[in-house]
C-alpha positions as CSV (number, residue, x, y, z in Angstrom):
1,X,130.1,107.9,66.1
2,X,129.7,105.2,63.8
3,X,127.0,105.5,61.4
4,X,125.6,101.8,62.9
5,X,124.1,104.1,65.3
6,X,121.1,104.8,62.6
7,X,120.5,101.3,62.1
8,X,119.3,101.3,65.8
9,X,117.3,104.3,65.7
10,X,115.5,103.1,62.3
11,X,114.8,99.6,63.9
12,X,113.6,101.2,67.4
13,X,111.6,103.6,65.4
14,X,109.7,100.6,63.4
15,X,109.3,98.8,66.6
16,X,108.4,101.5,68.5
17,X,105.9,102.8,65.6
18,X,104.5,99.8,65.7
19,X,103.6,99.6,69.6
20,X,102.7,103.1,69.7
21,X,100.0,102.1,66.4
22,X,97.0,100.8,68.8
23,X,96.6,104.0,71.7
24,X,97.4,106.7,68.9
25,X,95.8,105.4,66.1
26,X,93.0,103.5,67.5
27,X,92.2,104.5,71.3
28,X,93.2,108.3,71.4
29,X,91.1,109.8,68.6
30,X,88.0,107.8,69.9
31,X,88.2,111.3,72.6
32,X,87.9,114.0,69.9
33,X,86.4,112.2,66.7
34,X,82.4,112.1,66.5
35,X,81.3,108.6,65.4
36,X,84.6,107.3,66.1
37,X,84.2,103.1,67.1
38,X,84.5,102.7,71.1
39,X,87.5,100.7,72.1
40,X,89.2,99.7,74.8
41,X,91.7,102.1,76.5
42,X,93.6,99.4,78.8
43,X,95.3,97.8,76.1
44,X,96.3,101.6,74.5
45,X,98.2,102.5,78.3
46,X,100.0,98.9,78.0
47,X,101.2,100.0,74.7
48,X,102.5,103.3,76.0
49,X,104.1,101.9,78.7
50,X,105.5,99.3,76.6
51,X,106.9,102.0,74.3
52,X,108.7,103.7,77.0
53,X,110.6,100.9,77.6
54,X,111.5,100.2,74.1
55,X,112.5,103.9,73.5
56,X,115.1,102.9,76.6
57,X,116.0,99.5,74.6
58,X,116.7,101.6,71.1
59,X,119.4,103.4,73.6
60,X,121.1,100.7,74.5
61,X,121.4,99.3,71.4
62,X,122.1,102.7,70.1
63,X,125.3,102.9,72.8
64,X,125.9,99.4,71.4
65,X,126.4,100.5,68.0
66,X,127.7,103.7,68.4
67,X,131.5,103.4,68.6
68,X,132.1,105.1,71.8
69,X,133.4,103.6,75.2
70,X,132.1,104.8,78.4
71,X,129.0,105.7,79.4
72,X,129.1,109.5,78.8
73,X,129.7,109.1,75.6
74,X,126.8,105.6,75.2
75,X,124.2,108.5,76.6
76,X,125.2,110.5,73.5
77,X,124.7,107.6,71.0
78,X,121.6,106.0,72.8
79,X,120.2,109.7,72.7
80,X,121.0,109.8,68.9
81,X,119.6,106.7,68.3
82,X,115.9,106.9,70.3
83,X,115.6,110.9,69.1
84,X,115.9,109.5,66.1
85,X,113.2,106.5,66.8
86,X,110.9,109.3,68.3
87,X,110.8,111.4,65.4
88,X,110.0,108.2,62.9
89,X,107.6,107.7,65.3
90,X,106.2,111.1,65.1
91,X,106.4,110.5,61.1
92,X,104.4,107.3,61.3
93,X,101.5,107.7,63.5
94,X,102.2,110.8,66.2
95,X,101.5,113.3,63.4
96,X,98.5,112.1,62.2
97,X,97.0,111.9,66.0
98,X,97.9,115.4,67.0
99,X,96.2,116.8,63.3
100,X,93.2,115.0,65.4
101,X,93.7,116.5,68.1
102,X,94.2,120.2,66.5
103,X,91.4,120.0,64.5
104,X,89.1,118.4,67.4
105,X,86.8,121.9,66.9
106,X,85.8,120.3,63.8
107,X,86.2,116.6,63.9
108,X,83.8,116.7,67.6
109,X,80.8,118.0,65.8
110,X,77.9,116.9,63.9
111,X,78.2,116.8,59.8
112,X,76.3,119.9,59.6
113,X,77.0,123.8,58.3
114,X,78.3,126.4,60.6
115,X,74.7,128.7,61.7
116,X,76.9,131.9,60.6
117,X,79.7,133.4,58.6
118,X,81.1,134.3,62.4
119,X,80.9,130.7,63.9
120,X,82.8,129.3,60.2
121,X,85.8,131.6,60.3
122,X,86.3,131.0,64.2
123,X,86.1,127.2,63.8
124,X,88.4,127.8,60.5
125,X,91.2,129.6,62.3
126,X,91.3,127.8,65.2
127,X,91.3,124.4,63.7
128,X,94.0,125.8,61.2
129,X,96.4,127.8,64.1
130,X,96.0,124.7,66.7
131,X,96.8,122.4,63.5
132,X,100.2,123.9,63.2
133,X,101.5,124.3,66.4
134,X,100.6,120.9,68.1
135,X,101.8,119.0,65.1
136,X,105.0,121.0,65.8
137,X,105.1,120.8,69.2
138,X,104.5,116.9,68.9
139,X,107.9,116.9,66.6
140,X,109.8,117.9,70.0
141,X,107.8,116.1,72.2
142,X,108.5,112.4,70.3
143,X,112.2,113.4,69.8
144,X,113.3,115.3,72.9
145,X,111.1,112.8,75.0
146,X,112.6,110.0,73.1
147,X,116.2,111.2,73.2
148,X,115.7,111.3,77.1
149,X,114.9,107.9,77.5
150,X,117.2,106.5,74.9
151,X,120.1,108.7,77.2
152,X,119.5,106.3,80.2
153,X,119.4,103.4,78.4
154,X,122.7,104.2,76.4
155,X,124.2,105.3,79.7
156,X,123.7,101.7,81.2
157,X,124.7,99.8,78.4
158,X,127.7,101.8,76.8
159,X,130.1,99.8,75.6
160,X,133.5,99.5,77.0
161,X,135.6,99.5,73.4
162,X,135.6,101.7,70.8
163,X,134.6,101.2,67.4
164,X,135.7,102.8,64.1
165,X,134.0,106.5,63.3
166,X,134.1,107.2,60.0
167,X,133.3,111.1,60.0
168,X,134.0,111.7,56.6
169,X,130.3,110.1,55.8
170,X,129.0,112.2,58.7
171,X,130.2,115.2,56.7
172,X,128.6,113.8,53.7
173,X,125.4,113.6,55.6
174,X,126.1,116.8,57.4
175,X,125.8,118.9,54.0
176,X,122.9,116.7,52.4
177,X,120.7,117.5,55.5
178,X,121.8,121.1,56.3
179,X,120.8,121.7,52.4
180,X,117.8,120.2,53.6
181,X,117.1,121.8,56.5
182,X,117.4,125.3,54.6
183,X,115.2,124.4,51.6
184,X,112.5,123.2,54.5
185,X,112.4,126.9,56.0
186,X,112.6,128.8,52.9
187,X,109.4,126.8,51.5
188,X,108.2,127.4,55.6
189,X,108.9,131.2,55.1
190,X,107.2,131.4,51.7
191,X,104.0,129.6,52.6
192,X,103.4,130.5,56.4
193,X,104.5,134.2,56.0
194,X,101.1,135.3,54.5
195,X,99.1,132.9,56.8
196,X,99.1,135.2,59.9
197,X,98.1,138.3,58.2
198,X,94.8,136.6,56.8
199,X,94.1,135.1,59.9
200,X,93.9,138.3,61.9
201,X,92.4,139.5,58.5
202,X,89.6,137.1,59.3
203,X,89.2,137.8,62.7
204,X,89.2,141.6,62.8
205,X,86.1,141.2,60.0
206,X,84.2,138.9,61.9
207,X,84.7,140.8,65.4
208,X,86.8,137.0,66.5
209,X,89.9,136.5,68.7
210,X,91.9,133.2,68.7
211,X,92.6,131.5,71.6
212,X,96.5,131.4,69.9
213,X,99.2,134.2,69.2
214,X,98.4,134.8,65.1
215,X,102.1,134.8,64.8
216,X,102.6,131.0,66.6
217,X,102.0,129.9,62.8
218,X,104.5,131.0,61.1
219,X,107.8,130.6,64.6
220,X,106.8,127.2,64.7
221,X,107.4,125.6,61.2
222,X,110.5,128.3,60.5
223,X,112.0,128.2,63.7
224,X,111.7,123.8,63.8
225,X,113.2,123.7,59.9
226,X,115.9,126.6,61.1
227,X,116.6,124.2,64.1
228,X,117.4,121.5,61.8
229,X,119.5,123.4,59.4
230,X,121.8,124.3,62.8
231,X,121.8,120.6,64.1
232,X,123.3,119.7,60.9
233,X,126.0,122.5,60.7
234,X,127.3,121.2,64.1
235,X,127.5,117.6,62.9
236,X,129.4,118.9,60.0
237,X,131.4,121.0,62.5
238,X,132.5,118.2,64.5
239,X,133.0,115.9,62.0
240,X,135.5,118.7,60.0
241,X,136.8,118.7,63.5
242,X,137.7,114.8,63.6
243,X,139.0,115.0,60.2
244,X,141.6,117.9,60.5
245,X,143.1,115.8,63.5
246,X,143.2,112.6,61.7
247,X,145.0,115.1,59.3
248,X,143.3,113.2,55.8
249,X,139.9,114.5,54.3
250,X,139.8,111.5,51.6
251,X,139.2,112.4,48.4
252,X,137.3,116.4,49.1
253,X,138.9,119.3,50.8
254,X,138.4,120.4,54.2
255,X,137.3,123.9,53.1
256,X,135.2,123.3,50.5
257,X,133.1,121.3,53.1
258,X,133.2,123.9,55.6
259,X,132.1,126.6,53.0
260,X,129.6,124.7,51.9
261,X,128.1,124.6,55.2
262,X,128.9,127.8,56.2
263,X,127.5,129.9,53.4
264,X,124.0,127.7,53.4
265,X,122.7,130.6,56.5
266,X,123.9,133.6,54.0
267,X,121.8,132.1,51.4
268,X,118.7,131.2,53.2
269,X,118.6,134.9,54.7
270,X,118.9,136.9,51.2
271,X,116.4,133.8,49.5
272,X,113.9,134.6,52.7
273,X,115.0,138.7,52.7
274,X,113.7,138.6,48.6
275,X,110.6,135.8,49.5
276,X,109.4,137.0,52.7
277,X,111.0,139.6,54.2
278,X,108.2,140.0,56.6
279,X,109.3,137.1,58.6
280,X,112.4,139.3,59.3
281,X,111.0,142.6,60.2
282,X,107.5,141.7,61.8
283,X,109.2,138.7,64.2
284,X,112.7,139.4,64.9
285,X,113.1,136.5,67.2
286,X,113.4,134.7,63.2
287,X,115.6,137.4,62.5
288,X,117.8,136.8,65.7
289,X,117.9,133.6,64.9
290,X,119.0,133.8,61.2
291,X,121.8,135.8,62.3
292,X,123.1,133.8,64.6
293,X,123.0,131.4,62.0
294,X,125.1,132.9,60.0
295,X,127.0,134.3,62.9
296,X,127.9,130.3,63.1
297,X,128.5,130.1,59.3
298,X,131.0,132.7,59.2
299,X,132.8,131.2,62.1
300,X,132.8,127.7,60.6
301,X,134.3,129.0,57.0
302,X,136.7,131.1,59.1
303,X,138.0,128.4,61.2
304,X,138.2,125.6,57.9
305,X,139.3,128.6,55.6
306,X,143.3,127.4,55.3
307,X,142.3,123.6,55.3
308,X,143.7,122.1,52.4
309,X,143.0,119.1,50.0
310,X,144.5,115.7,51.0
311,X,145.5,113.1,49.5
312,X,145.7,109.9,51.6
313,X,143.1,108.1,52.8
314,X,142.4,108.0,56.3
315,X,143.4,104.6,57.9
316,X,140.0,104.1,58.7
317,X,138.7,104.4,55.4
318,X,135.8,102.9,54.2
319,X,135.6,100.6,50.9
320,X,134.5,102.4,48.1
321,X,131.8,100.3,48.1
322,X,131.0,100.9,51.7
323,X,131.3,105.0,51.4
324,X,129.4,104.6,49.0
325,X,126.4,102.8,50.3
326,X,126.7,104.5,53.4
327,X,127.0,107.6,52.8
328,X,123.9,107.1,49.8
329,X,122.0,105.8,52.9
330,X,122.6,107.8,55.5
331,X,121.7,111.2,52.7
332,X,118.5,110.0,51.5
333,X,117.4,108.9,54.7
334,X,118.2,112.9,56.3
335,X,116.9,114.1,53.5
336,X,113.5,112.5,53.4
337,X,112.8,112.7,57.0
338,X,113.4,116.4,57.2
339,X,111.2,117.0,54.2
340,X,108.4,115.2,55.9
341,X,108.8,116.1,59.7
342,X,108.2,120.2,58.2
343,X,105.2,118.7,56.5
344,X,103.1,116.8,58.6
345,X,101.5,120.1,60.1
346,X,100.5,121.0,56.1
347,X,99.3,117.8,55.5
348,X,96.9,117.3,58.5
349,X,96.0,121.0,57.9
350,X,94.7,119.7,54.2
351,X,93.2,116.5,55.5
352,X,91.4,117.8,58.4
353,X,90.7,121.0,57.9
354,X,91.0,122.4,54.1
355,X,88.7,119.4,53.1
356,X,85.9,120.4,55.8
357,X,85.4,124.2,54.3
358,X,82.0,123.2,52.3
359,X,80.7,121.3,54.7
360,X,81.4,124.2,57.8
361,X,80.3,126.7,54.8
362,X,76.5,128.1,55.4
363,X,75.6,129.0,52.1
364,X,77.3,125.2,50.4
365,X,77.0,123.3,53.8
366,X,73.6,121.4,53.1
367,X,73.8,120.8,49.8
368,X,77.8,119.8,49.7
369,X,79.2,117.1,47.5
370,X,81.6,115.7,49.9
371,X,84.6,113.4,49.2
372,X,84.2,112.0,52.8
373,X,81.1,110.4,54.8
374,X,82.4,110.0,57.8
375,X,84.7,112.3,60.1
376,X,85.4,108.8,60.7
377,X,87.1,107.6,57.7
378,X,88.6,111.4,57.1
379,X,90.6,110.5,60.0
380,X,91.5,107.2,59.2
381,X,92.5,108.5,55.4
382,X,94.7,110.6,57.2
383,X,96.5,108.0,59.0
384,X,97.1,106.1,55.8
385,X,98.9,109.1,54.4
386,X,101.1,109.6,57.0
387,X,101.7,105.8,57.3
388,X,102.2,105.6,53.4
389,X,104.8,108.1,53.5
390,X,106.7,106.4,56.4
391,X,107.1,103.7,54.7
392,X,108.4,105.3,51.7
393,X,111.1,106.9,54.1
394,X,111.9,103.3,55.6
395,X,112.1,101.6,52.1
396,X,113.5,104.1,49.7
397,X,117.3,105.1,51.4
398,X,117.7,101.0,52.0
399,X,117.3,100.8,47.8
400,X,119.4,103.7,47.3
401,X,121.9,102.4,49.9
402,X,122.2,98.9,48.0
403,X,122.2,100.5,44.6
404,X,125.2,102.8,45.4
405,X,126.8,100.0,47.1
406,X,126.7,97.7,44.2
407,X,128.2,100.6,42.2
408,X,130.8,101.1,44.2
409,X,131.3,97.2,44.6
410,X,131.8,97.5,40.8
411,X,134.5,100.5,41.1
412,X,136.4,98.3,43.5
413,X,136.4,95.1,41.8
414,X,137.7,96.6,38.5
415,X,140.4,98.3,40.3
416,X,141.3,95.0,41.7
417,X,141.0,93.3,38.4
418,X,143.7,96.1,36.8
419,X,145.8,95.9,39.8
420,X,145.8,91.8,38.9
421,X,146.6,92.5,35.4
422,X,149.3,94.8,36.2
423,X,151.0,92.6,38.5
């Protein structure tokens, strides 16, 4: 697949993002936030409709881009692509509206104190458990949902001639995002691990029961960053795949890839075993899961293990200039987007929730100093953050991207220069 592929997805994500901006940012949260401006809700199902179809577009173009003929293989890339649009889309303004929509306990009421100690801690946990899944849950929706729909329109617009793959970058990419992906649930494990204990904590005290499973907070951001962390094993997998039967790995070895990959499960399950070992023995789906994991890992270094360095270039090969850029890109880009798709449910929880506890307090409630006046503007606050950190993930790969292609430009115009001298 050629990496063009993401320049679809990003593009279809900004669009999209952008369509999507009015019904989730504007009309929905009028439902659930009290004192929120009335608007009209027309214009918000136009919008959604409209983003439907562009989710199909960022397929096509996707298939377009891609580097694969036929239209099996344009579903693939126009899946790739519009999964890729949902979950900027998810970054930009989808998080922030489902945080409004899991906190919607506390954002629906008046300003005032909770009347007791019992109504505080069940408006507390609740806000906090429904926080974390929906803004989970919301990850697969945009993505899955968005994958769909970028399927059939990279199914009817697949190209008929193949492009050049370059899957030594997709290896590249492969480890930067798996590393990732296994930072993501070791911070998930550390910091959710403790959360359902005090939550059942707090509602055995106060005689409370949560409409949620306790444990639904601590599966959802583990099992989403361990998903992750096995989407990028099997892109590394297939790309080690393309590059044995090209039969060059560039400049790197084969199996120093493919251990590099494969070990990454070993290590998250001894960081998490010496973090949070409870996330092992009190839900052994996560445990299952980790070892099939590195069930995977094990097989990858097994199959790589008598892969040897290289030499020669593939005939494909990208400039240095290119790889460079590319592969600089493509990283940063994987990089940042997992760090802030596990994070959205933490920072909604802060924004909506954490900075509500002295107002729903009933001994600080009424004579609070609050850094908000208005449920209103909490949620609109909220929006900015998770639009400000989109745009960081939009803006900062591109300026990594150029600066590692200049320097690569450089590399390859002195070569040329002592090639010229030589001859």
């Amino acid at each position: 697949m050629n990496p063009k592929v993401f320049l679809g997805g990003i593009l279809g994500g900004i669009v999209t993002a952008l369509i999507l901006r009015y019904p989730l940012q504007t009309v929905f949260p009028g439902q659930y936030v009290n004192g929120w401006q009335a608007v009209q809700p027309v214009i918000g199902w136009i919008a959604l409709c409209v983003s439907i179809l562009a989710f199909v577009a960022t397929g096509a173009v996707g298939a377009r881009l891609g580097g694969k003929a036929g239209r099996g293989a344009g579903a693939i890339c126009g899946a790739v692509a519009s999964a890729l649009a949902g979950s900027l889309v998810f970054v930009a303004c989808g998080g922030a509206a489902t945080g409004v929509y899991g906190s919607r306990m506390l954002l629906g009421r008046a300003m005032i104190p909770a009347a007791t100690e019992s109504e505080f801690m069940s408006l507390l946990t609740e806000a906090v458990a429904q926080t974390i899944l929906w803004s989970y849950l919301a990850f697969w929706i945009f993505t899955l949902g968005g994958a769909a729909l970028g399927a059939l329109g990279g199914a009817l617009a697949a190209g008929r001639v193949a492009q050049k793959t370059y899957p030594a970058v997709w290896l590249s990419v492969s480890v930067a995002g798996s590393l990732a992906g296994l930072m993501a649930a070791l911070v998930a494990a550390v910091i959710f691990s403790l959360l359902p204990v005090q939550i059942e904590r707090a509602l055995e005290q106060n005689n409370l029961t949560l409409s949620l499973p306790t444990w639904i907070v601590l599966v959802m951001p583990v099992l989403t960053a361990l998903s992750l962390l096995l989407l990028f094993m099997l892109i590394g997998w297939l790309s080690l795949e393309s590059l044995a039967r090209q039969g060059a790995a560039g400049s790197f070895s084969l199996r120093a890839a493919a251990f590099t990959l494969g070990l990454q499960p070993l290590l998250l399950l001894l960081g998490i075993y010496f973090l949070a070992r409870s996330v092992i023995f009190q839900h052994p789906f996560l445990g299952i899961s980790l070892l099939v994991l590195c069930a995977l890992g094990i097989l990858l270094m097994a199959r790589f293990r008598k892969a040897e360095r290289i030499s020669h270039q593939p005939a494909a090969a990208l400039s240095k200039a290119e790889s460079f850029g590319w592969t600089t890109f493509l990283c940063s880009f994987c990089i940042g987007l997992v760090a802030l798709v596990t994070s959205v449910a933490s920072l909604n929880v802060v924004m909506l929730v954490i900075t509500q506890i002295v107002l729903l307090s009933p001994q600080t409630g009424l004579t609070a100093d609050l850094s908000f006046d208005s449920f209103s503007s909490l949620v609109v606050e909220n929006y900015i953050r998770h639009a400000v950190n989109f745009s960081a993930l939009i803006w900062a790969p591109f300026v990594l991207g150029a600066l590692a292609y200049l320097v690569g430009w450089l590399i390859d115009r002195r070569k040329m220069t002592k090639a010229t001298i030589i001859d």
